[in-house]
N, C-alpha and C positions, 0 to 999 in steps of 0.2 A: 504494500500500500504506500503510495508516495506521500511524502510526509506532508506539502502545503496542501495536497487536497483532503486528508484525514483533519489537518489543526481545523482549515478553514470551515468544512463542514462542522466538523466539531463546536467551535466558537458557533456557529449559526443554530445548532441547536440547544446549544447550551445557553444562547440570549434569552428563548423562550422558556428556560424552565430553572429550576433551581441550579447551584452551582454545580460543577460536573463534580467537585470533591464530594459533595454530599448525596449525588447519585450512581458512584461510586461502585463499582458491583459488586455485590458482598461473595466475600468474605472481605471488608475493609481494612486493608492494613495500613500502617502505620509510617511516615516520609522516613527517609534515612537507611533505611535497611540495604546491607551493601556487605555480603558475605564473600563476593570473588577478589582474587588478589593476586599477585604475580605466582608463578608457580612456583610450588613448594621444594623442588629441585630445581637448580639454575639454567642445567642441561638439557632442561624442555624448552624453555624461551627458542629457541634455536630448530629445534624439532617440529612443535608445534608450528612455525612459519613455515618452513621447510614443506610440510604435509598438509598444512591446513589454512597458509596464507592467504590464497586464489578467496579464501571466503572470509574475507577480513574488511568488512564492507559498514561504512556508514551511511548509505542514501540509495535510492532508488537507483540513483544515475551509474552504479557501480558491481549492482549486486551481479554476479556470474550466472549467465543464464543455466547453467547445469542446476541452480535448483528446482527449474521449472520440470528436470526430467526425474526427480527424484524420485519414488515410490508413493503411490498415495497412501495413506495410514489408514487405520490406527498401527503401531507398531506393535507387531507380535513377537515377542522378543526369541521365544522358543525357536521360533521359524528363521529369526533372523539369525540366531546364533546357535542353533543345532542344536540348542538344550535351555533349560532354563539357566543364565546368565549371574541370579541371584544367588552366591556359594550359600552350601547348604549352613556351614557353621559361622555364618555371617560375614560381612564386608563393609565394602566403600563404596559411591557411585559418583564419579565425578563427572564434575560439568563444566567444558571449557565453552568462556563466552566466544562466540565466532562474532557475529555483524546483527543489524537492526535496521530496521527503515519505518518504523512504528511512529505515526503522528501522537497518537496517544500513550501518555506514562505507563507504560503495562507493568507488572508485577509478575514476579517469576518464582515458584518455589516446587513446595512435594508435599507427600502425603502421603505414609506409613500405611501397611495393611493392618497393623496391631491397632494404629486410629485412625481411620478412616475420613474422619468429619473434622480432624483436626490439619488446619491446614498451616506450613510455615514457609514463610515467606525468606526468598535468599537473594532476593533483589528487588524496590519498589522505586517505585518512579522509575520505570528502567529509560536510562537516556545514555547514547553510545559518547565516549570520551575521544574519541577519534577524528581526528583532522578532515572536514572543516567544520564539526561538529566541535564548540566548546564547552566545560561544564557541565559535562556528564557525569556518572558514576562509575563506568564498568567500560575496558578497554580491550579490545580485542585478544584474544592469547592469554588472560588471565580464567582463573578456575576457583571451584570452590569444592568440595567433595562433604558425602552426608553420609555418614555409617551407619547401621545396621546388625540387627541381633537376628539369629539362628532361627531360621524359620519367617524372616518376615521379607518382604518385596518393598518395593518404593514405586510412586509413578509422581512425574511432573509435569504441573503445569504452567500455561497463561493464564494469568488474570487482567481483562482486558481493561483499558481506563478509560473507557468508550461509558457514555451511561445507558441506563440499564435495560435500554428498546433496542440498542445497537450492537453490544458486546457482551462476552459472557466470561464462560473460565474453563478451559479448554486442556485435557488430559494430551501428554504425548503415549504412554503405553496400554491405552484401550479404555482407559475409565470414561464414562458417561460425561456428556458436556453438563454444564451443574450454570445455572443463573442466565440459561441461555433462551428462554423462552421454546419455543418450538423448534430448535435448531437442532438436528441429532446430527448434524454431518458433522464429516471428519475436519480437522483444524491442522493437521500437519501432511507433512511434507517427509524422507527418508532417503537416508544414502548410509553406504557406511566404508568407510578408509582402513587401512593400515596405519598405524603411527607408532613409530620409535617413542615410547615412554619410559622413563626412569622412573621406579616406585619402590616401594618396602612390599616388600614378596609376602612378610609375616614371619621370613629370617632374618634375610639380608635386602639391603637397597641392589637392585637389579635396572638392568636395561633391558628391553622387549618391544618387537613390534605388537600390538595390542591391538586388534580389530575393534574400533571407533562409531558407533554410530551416531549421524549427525540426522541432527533435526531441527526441519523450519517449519515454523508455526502461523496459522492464519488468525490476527485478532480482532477480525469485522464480522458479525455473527451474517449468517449464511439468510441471504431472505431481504438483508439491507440494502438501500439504493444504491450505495458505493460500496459493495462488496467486490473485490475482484479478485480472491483466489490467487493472491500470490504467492502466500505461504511465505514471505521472508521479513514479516514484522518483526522477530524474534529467531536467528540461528543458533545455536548450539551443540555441542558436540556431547557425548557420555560415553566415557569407561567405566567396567564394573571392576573392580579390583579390591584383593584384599586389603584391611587397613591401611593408607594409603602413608601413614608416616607411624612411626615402632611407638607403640603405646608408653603411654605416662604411668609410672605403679603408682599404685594406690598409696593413700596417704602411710595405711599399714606396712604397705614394702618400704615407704624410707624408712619408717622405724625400724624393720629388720635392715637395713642396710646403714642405717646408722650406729646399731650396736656391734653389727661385725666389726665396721670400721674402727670404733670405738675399743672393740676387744682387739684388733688387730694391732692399735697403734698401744698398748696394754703389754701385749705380747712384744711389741718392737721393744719398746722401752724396757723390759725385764730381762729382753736376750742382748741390749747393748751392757743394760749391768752387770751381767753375769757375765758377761765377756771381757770388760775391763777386770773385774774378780780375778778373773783365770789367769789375764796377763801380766798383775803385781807383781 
């Protein structure tokens, strides 16, 4: 959707009715929210360009027509990746921001199968930081990753900043469109890459090419006069991987590891003594 014919429509409907903040489509979340950030290994900066540049895009005027050929959705993840995706003893799913050309602040997050109706937001206001786009949030090749307990799946959406005749809030892996009125079509778009990523195995930090699926998202509800099915309001990328950086121990492991250290430096001290002893 091209950005000055979304604002302008937008402002023109929004003169006749209350402010679009307060028609806002619920699930109303909150300004600020801004969980992506440069990648957590330095060695992706480089990789992610490399493999996923072509779709590093702030405007209509630029977006790569390859997403017009991507796979219509919903994404069926089994199909896409030969199995279910989500490790049985839990993981990661990270999200690298690709490009936008959304008139409207959309909102990006997930939603747990353990809670379903709880929805969390990991980007609002979404606006791209990218040249000659100023004063944004969220810049191309930055990620944000959301774990997962044994037994449970994730799926993400849009939340569109359209009010609430226009826009809704739009699953990428098969969940119901929700605030959309009578709209049950699909909202996204699929492809999916190879990419060189470096991550935390769950042993060690590794490098692997990681089969990527990327996803672009429609946020004009289907039925509306200026809907036009481009599917690149919002792109995106997701790896499923195990804990994506080596866990923090709990408060109770420093304390065991404070007292080893503690008896360690106990024992140093007693074996320096005892050794000056023997050498009098």
């Amino acid at each position: 959707m091209i950005k000055s014919l979304k604002h302008t429509l937008a402002v023109a409907v929004a003169a006749g009715l209350v402010s679009t903040a307060s028609a806002q489509i619920t699930p109303a979340f909150p300004s600020g929210v801004d969980q992506f950030t440069a990648p957590a290994f330095a060695s992706n900066v480089a990789t992610y360009q490399a493999a996923l540049g072509d779709l590093y895009f702030d405007s209509a005027a630029n977006v790569p027509s390859s997403v017009q050929t991507w796979t219509l959705g919903p994404v069926n993840l089994a199909t896409v990746f030969g199995s279910n995706p989500f490790l049985a003893g839990g993981g990661s799913v990270k999200t690298i921001y690709l490009g936008e050309t959304a008139g409207w602040t959309d909102d990006f997050g997930y939603v747990s199968s353990t809670t379903p109706t709880v929805h969390t937001a990991l980007v609002t206001d979404l606006l791209s930081n990218n040249v000659p786009v100023p004063g944004g949030n969220v810049v191309s090749g930055q990620e944000t990753s959301v774990n997962y307990a044994a037994g449970t799946t994730l799926d993400f959406f849009l939340n569109s900043g359209g009010d609430l005749s226009q826009g809704g809030l739009f699953y990428a892996f098969g969940g119901a469109n929700e605030f959309s009125g009578s709209d049950t079509a699909t909202h996204v778009r699929w492809s999916t890459r190879d990419v060189p990523t470096t991550f935390f195995n769950g042993t060690t930090v590794v490098t692997q090419n990681i089969k990527t699926l990327l996803v672009g998202f429609e946020d004009t509800r289907n039925g509306v006069s200026f809907y036009d099915g481009d599917f690149n309001d919002i792109v995106v990328a997701f790896q499923f991987l195990p804990m994506t950086t080596p866990p923090v121990p709990e408060p109770s492991t420093y304390g065991i590891i404070g007292a080893a250290v503690l008896a360690g430096l106990v024992g140093l001290r007693r074996f320096k003594r005892n050794s000056k002893s023997a050498t009098a």
